[in-house]
C-alpha positions in Angstrom: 24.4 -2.4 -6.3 22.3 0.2 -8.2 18.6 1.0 -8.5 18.4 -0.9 -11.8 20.1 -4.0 -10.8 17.9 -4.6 -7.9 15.0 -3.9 -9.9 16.6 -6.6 -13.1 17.0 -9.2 -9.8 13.5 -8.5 -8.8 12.3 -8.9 -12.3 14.1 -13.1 -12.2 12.9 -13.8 -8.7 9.7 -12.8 -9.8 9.3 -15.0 -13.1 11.8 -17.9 -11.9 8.7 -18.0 -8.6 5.8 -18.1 -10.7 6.8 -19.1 -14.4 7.0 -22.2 -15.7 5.9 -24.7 -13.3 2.9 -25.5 -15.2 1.3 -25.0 -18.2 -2.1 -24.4 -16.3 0.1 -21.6 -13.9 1.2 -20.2 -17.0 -1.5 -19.5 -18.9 -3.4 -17.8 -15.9 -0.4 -15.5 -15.4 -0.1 -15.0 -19.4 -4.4 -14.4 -19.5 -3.8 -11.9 -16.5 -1.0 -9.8 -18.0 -2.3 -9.6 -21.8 -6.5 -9.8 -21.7 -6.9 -8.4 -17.4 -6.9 -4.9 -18.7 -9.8 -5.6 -20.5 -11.6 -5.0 -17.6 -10.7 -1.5 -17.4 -13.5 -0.6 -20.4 -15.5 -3.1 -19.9 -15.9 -2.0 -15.9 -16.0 1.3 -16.5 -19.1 1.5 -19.3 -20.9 -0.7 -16.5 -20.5 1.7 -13.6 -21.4 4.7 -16.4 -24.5 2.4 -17.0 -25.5 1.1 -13.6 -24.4 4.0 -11.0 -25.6 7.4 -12.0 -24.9 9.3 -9.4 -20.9 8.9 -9.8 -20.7 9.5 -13.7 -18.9 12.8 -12.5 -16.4 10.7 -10.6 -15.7 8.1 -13.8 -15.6 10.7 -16.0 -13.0 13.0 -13.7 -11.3 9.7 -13.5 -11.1 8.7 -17.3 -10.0 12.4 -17.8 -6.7 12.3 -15.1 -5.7 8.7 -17.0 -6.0 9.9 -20.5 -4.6 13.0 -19.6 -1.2 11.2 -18.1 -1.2 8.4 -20.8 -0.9 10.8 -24.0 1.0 13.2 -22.2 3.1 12.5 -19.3 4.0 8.7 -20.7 4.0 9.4 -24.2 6.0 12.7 -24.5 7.6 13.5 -21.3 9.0 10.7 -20.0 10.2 9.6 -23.2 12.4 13.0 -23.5 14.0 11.8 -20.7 14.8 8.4 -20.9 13.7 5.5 -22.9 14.2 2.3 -21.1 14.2 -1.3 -23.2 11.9 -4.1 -22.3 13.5 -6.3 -20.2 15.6 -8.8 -22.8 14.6 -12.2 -20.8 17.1 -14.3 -22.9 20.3 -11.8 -21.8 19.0 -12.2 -18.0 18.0 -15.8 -17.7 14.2 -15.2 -17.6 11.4 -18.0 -18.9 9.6 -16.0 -21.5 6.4 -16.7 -21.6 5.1 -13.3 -24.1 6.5 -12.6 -27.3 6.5 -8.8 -26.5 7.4 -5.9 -28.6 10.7 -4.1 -28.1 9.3 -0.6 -27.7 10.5 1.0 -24.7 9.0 0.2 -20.6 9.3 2.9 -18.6 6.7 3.5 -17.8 4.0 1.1 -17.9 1.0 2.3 -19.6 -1.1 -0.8 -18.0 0.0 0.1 -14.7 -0.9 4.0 -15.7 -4.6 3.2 -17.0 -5.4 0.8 -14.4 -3.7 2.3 -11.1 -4.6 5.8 -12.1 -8.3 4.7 -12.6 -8.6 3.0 -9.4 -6.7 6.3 -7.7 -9.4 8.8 -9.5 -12.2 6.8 -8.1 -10.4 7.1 -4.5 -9.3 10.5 -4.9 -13.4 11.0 -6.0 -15.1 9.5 -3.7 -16.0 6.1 -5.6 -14.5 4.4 -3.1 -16.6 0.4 -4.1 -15.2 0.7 -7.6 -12.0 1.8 -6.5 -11.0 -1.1 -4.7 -12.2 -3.3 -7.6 -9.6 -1.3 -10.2 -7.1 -1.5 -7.5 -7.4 -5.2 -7.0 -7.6 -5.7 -10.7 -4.3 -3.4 -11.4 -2.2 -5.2 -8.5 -2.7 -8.6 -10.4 -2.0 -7.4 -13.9 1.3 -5.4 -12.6 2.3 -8.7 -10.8 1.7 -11.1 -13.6 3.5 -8.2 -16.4 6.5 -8.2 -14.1 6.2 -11.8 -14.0 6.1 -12.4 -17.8 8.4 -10.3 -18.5 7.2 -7.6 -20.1 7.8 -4.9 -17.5 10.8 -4.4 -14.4 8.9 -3.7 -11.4 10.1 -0.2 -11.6 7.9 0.8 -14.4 5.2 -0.5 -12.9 5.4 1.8 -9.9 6.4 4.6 -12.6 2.9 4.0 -13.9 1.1 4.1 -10.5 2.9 7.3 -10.1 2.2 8.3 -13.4 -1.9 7.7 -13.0 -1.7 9.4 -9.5 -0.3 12.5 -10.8 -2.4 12.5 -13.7 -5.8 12.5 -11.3 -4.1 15.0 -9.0 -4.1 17.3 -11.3 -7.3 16.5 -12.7 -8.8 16.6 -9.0 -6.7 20.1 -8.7 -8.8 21.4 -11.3 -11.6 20.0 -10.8 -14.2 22.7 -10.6 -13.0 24.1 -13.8 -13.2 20.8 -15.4 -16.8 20.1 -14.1 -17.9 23.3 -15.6 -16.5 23.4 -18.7 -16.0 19.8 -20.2 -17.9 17.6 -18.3 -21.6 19.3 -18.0 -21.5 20.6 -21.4 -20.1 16.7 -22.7 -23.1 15.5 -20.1 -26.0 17.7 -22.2 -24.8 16.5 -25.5 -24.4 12.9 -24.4 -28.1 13.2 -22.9 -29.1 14.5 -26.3 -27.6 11.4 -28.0 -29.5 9.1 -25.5 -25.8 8.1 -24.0 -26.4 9.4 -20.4 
């Protein structure tokens, strides 16, 4: 049995465990894997707001996500393989999404949100952290269990963030120096910081 079979029978366990046994069941899982990233902006202009102190650590944070998101998961990976969304009716899933049948691998959700709550690790924003990070494990969980993901593009996405704020945290003094204080003075003069 290959890597991809294990991950397409851990894909039906998944959703045959959690969807479809009630309608209430369902539409927490289905809020939790569309509307749960949500969070990630709205969390994030909060901390900027409320906690001072760690704007450095958001921002070199944000920067690591986008940074992987628009160019790990958007060019690279897709140069080297382009998996389908999982086709529920071919495997004998319960769909629950109507999803689009772009390509999964790998999962920009998991990217944003893991790769946020890593930066803030990595960073030293260790409260906020753990929020992301408990917020990411439940929207991975309920996109595997929709549907919309394997479970092997979510871990490609965790990956994916963690490499993107290890590089970022890599060049972090360079960063600091160059984009972030002179993007702090003009955000000061703008009244946004």
């Amino acid at each position: 049995m290959n890597i991809l079979t294990i991950d397409q029978n851990l894909l039906l366990a998944i959703n045959h465990l959690v969807v479809g046994k009630s309608a209430f069941e369902d539409s927490v899982v289905k809020f939790c894997a569309v509307y749960l990233v949500y969070t990630l902006p709205i969390g994030l202009v909060y901390l900027w707001i409320v906690f001072k102190k760690q704007r450095e650590a958001l921002f070199l944070s944000f920067l690591g996500t986008i940074l992987t998101l628009f160019t790990v998961n958007k060019f690279i990976i897709p140069a080297i393989w382009l998996r389908p969304r999982p086709d529920l009716s071919a495997i004998g899933a319960n769909e629950l999404l109507f999803h689009r049948p772009d390509y999964s691998f790998p999962s920009d959700h998991a990217t944003a949100l893991f790769g946020i709550a890593f930066g803030l690790y990595i960073f030293g924003f260790k409260k906020a952290a753990n929020w992301f990070l408990i917020i990411a494990i439940i929207t991975a969980f309920a996109r595997v269990a929709v549907g919309v993901h394997f479970p092997l593009d979510i871990v490609g996405g965790a990956v994916s963030g963690l490499v993107g704020v290890s590089i970022v945290y890599a060049l972090k003094g360079h960063i600091v120096k160059y984009i972030y204080k002179p993007l702090l003075k003009i955000l000061k003069k703008v009244r946004l910081a």
